[in-house]
C-alpha positions as protocol buffer text, in pm:
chain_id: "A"
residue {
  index: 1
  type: UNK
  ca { x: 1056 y: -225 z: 1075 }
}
residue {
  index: 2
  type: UNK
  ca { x: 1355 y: -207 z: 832 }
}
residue {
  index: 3
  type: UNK
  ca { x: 1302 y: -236 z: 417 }
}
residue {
  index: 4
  type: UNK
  ca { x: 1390 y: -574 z: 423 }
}
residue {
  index: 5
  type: UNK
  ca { x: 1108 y: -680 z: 631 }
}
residue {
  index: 6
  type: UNK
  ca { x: 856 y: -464 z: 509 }
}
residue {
  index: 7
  type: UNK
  ca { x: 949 y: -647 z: 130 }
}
residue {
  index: 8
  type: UNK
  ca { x: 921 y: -980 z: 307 }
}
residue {
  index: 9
  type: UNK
  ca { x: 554 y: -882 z: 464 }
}
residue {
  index: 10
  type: UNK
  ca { x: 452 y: -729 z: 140 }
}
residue {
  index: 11
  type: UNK
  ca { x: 517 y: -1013 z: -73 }
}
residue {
  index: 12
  type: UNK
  ca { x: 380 y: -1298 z: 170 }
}
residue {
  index: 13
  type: UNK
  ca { x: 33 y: -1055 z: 174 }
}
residue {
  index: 14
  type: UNK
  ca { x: 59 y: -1035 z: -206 }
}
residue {
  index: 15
  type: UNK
  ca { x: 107 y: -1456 z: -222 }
}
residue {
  index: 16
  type: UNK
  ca { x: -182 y: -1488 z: 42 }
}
residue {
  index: 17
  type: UNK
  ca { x: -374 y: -1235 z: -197 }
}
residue {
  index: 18
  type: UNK
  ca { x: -279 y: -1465 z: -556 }
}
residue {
  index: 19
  type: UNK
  ca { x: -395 y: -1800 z: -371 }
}
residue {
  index: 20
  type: UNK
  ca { x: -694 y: -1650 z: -216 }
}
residue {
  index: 21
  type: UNK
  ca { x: -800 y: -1584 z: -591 }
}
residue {
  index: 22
  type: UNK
  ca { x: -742 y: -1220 z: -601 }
}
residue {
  index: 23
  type: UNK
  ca { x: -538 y: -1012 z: -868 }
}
residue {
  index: 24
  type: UNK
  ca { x: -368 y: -808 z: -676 }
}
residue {
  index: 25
  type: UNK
  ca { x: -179 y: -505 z: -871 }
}
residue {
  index: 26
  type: UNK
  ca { x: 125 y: -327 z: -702 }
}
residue {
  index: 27
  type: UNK
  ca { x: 180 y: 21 z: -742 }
}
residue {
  index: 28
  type: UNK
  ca { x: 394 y: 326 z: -605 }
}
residue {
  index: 29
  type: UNK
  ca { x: 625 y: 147 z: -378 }
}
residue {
  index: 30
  type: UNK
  ca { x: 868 y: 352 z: -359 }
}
residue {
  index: 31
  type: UNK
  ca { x: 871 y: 769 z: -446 }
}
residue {
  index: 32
  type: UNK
  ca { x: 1115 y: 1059 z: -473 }
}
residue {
  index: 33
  type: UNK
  ca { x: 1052 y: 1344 z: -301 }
}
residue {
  index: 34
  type: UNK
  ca { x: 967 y: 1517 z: -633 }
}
residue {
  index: 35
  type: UNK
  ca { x: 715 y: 1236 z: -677 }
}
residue {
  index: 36
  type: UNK
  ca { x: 556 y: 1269 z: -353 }
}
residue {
  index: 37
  type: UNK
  ca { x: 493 y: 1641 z: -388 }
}
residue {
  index: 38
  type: UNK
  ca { x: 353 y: 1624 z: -747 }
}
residue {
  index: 39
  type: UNK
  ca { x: 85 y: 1355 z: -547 }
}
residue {
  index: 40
  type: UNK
  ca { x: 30 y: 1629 z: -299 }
}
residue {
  index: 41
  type: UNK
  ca { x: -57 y: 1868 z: -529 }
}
residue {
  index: 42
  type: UNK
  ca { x: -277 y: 1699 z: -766 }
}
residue {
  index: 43
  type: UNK
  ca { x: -455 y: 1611 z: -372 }
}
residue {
  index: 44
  type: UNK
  ca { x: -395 y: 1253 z: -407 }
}
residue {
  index: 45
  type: UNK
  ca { x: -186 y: 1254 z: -91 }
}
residue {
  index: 46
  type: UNK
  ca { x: -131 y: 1461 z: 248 }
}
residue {
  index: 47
  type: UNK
  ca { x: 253 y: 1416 z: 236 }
}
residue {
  index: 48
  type: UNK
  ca { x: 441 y: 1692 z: 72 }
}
residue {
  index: 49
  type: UNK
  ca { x: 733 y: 1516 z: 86 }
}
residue {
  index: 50
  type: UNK
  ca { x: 934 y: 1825 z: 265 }
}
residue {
  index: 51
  type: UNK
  ca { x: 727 y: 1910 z: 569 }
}
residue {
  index: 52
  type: UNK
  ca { x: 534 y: 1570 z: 630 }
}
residue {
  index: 53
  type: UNK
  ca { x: 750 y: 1317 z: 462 }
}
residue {
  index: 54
  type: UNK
  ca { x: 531 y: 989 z: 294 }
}
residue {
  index: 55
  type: UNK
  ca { x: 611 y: 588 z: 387 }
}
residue {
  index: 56
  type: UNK
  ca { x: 608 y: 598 z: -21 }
}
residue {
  index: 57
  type: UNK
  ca { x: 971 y: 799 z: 17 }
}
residue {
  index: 58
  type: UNK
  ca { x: 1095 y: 553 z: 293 }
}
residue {
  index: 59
  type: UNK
  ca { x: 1022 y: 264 z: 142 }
}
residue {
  index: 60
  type: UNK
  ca { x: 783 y: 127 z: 337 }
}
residue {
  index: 61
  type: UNK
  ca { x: 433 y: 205 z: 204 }
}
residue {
  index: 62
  type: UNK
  ca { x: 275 y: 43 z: -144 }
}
residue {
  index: 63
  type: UNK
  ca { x: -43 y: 53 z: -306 }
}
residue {
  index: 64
  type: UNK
  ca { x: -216 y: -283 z: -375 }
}
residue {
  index: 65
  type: UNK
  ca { x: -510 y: -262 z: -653 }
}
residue {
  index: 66
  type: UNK
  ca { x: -711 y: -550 z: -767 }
}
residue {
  index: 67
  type: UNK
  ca { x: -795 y: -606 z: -1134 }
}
residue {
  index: 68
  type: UNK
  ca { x: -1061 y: -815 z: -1309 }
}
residue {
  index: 69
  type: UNK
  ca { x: -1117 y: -794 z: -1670 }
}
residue {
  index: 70
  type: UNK
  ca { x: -919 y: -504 z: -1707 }
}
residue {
  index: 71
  type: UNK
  ca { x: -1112 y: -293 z: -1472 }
}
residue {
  index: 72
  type: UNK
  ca { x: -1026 y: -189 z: -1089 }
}
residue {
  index: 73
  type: UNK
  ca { x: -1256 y: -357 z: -846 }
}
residue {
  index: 74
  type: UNK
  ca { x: -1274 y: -432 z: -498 }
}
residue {
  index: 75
  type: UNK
  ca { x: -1114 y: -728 z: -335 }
}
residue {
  index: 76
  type: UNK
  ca { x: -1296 y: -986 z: -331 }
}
residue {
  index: 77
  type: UNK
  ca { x: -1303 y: -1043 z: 44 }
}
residue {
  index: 78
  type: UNK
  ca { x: -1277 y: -689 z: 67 }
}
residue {
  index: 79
  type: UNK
  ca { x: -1034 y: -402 z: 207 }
}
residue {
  index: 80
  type: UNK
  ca { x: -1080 y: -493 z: 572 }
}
residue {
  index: 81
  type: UNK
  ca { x: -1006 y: -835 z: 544 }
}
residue {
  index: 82
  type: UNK
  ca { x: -691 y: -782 z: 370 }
}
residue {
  index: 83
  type: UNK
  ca { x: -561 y: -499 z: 596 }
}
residue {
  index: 84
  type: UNK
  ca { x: -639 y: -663 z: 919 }
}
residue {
  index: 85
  type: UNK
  ca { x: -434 y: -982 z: 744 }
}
residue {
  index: 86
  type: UNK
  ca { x: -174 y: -692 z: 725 }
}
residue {
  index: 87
  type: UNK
  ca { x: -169 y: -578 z: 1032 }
}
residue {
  index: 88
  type: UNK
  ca { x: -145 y: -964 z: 1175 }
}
residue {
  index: 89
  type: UNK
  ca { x: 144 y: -953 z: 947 }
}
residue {
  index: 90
  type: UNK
  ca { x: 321 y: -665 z: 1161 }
}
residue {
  index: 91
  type: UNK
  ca { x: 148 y: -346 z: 953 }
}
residue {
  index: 92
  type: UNK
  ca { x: -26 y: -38 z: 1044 }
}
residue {
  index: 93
  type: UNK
  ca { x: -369 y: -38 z: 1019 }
}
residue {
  index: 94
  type: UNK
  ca { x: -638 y: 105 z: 710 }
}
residue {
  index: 95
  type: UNK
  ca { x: -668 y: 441 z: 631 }
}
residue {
  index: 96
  type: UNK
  ca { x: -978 y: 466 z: 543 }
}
residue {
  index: 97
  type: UNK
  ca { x: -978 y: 734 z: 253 }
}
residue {
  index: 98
  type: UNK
  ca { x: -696 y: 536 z: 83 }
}
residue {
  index: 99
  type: UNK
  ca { x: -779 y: 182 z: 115 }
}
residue {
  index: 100
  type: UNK
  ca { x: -556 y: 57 z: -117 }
}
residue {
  index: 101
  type: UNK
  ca { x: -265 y: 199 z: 118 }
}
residue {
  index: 102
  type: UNK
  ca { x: -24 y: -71 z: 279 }
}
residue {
  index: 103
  type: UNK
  ca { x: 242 y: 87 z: 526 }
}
residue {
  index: 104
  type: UNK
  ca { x: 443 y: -55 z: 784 }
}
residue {
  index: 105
  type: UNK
  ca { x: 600 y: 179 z: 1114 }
}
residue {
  index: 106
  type: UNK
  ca { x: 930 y: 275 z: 1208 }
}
């Protein structure tokens, strides 16, 4: 899947998310390499960015967070709701230490 259609997948799931009543947040869409490896070494990600490169540097990985008064929270439907919604949508599936992880494949 190219850029373009990962942007048009990304922001129908975000719509879906807004109408459903969620508040979805959107984060880290996009990284450098420099990026990705400063997220590698404070262990929030197992991409380097050299040797295993990240969707995040492709352009075709974002974060979705939910807010409520200020505060984090789970979706409201929850995280496997949303990614299987995803994956009907054409992407990958969960990873299940980084739920809030949206990717598409090659």
């Amino acid at each position: 899947m190219n850029r373009t259609e990962f942007t048009k997948i990304l922001a129908q799931l975000l719509l879906e998310m807004i109408l459903d009543g969620e508040n979805p947040l959107l984060d880290y869409v996009k990284r450098s390499d420099e990026g990705q490896m400063a997220m590698y070494l404070s262990g929030k990600s197992k991409c380097d960015g050299k040797v295993k490169i990240s969707k995040h540097q492709r352009g075709k990985a974002a974060d979705i967070y939910f807010v409520e008064d200020g505060e984090l929270v789970a979706p409201k439907r929850g995280w496997e709701y949303w990614h299987e919604r995803w994956m009907e949508l054409g992407g990958e599936p969960m990873i299940e230490w980084d739920k809030g992880h949206f990717e598409v494949g090659d």
